[in-house]
KOLTI-435927 format. One line per 2 residues: number of its first residue (from 1); their letters; for each residue x negated, y negated, z of N, C-alpha, C. Coordinates in steps of 0.2 Angstrom, whole numbers. Example, Ala and Ser with C-alpha at 12.3 -4.5 7.8 and 13.67 -1.06 7.14 Angstrom:
// residues 2
1	as	-66:28:39:-62:22:39:-66:16:39  -64:11:35:-68:5:36:-64:0:39
// end
This chain:
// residues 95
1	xx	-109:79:79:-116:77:77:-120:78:84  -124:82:83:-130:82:90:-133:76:93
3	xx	-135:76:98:-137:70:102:-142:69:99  -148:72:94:-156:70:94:-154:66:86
5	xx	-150:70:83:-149:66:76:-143:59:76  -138:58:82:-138:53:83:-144:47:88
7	xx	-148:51:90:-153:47:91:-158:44:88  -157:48:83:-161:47:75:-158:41:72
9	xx	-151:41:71:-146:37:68:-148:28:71  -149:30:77:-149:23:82:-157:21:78
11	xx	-161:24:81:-168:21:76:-167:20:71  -163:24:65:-163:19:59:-160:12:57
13	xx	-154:12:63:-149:7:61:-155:1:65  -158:4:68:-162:-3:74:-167:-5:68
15	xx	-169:-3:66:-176:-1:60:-173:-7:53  -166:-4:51:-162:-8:46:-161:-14:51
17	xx	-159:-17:55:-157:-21:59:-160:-29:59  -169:-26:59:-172:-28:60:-175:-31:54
19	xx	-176:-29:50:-178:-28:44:-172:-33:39  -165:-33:40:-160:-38:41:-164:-43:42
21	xx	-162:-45:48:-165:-52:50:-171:-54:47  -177:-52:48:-181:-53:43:-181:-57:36
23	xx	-176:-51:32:-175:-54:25:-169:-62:26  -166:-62:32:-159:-65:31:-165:-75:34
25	xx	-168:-72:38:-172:-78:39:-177:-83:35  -179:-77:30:-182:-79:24:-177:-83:21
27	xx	-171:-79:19:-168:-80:14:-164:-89:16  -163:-88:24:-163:-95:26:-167:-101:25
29	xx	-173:-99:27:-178:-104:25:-179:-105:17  -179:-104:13:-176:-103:4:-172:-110:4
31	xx	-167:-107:9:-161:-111:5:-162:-121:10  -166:-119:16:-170:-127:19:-174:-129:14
33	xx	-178:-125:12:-185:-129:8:-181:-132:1  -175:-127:-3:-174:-131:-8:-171:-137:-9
35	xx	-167:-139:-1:-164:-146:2:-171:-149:2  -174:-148:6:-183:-152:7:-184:-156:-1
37	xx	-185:-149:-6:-188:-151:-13:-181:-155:-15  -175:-154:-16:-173:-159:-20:-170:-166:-16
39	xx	-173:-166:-9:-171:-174:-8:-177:-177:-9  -183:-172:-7:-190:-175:-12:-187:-179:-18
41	xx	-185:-176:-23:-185:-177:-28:-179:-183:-28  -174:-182:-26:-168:-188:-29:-165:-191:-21
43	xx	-168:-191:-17:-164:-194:-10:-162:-189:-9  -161:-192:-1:-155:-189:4:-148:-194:6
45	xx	-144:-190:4:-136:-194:4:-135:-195:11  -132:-201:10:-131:-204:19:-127:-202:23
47	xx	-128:-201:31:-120:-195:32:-122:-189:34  -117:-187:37:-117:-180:38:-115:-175:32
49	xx	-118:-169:30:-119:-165:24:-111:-161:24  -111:-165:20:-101:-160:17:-101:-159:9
51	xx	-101:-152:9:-103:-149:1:-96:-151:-3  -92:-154:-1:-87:-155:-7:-86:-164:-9
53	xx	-91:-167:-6:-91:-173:-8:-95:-176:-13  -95:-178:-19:-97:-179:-25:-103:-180:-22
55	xx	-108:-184:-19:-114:-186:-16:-118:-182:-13  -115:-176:-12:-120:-171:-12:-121:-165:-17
57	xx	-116:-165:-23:-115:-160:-26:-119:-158:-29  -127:-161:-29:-131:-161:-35:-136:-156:-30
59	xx	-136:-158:-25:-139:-154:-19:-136:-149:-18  -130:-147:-18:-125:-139:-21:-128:-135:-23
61	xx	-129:-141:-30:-129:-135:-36:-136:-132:-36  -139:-136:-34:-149:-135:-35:-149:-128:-29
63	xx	-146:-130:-25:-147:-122:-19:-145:-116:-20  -139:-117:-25:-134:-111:-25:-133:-105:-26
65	xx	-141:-104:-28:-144:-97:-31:-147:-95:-24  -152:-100:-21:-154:-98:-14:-149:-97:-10
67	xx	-143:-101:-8:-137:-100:-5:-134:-93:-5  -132:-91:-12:-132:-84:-15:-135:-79:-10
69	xx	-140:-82:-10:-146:-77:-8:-146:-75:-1  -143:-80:2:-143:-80:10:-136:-77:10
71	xx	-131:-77:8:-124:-75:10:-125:-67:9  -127:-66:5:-130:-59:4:-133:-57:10
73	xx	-139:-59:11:-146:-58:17:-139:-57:25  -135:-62:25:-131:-64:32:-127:-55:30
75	xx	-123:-53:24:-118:-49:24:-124:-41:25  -127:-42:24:-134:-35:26:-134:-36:30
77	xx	-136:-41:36:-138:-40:41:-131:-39:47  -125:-40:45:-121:-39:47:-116:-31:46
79	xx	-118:-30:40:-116:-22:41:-121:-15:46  -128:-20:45:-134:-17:49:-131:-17:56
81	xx	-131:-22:59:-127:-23:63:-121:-19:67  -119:-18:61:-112:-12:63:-114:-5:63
83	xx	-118:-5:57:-119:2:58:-123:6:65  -128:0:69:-131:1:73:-125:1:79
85	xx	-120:-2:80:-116:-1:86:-112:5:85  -111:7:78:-108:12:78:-111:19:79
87	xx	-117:18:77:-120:23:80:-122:24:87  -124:17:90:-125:17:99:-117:22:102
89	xx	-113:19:100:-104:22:102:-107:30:100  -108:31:96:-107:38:94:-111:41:99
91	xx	-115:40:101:-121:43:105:-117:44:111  -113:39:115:-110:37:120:-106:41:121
93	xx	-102:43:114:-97:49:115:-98:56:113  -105:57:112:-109:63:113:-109:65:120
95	x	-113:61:123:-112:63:133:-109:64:135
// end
C-alpha cells in the first residue's frame, strides 16, 4: 500500500474514532438519564449499585435497551480504535 493511501487510511480511522466516541458518550449519557428517570419515579436502592441484587433489578430492566445501546456504542468505538492503530502501524512500516 502506498504511503498517501495509508495516510488516507489514518484520517478515516481518526474521523471514525471520533465519531465513536461521540455516539458512545451519547450512548452513555442514555443509559445515566434513564437511572435519573426511574429513581425519579420509584427510589434509589440503598448501597452501592450491584445489578444482581433483587433491589436493583427493576432499574436493570428499565435500562437495558439503553445499556444495549452503550455496549454496542463501547464495541464501535473500540474496533475504531484498532483500525486506527493498525493503520498508524501500517504507515510506520511503509517508511
Amino acid at each position: 500500500m502506498k504511503k498517501q493511501e495509508t495516510k488516507q487510511r489514518i484520517i478515516k480511522a481518526a474521523i471514525d474514532v471520533v465519531a465513536a466516541e461521540h455516539e458512545f458518550r451519547e450512548a452513555r449519557a442514555e443509559v445515566k438519564n434513564q437511572f435519573d428517570v426511574y429513581f425519579r419515579a420509584y427510589g434509589r436502592p440503598e448501597g452501592q449499585f450491584f445489578p444482581y441484587n433483587d433491589e436493583w433489578a427493576g432499574s436493570v430492566r428499565f435500562t437495558a435497551a439503553a445499556n444495549a445501546r452503550r455496549a454496542k456504542a463501547r464495541k464501535v468505538l473500540t474496533n475504531a480504535k484498532a483500525r486506527l492503530e493498525r493503520a498508524v502501524h501500517a504507515l510506520e512500516r511503509a517508511q
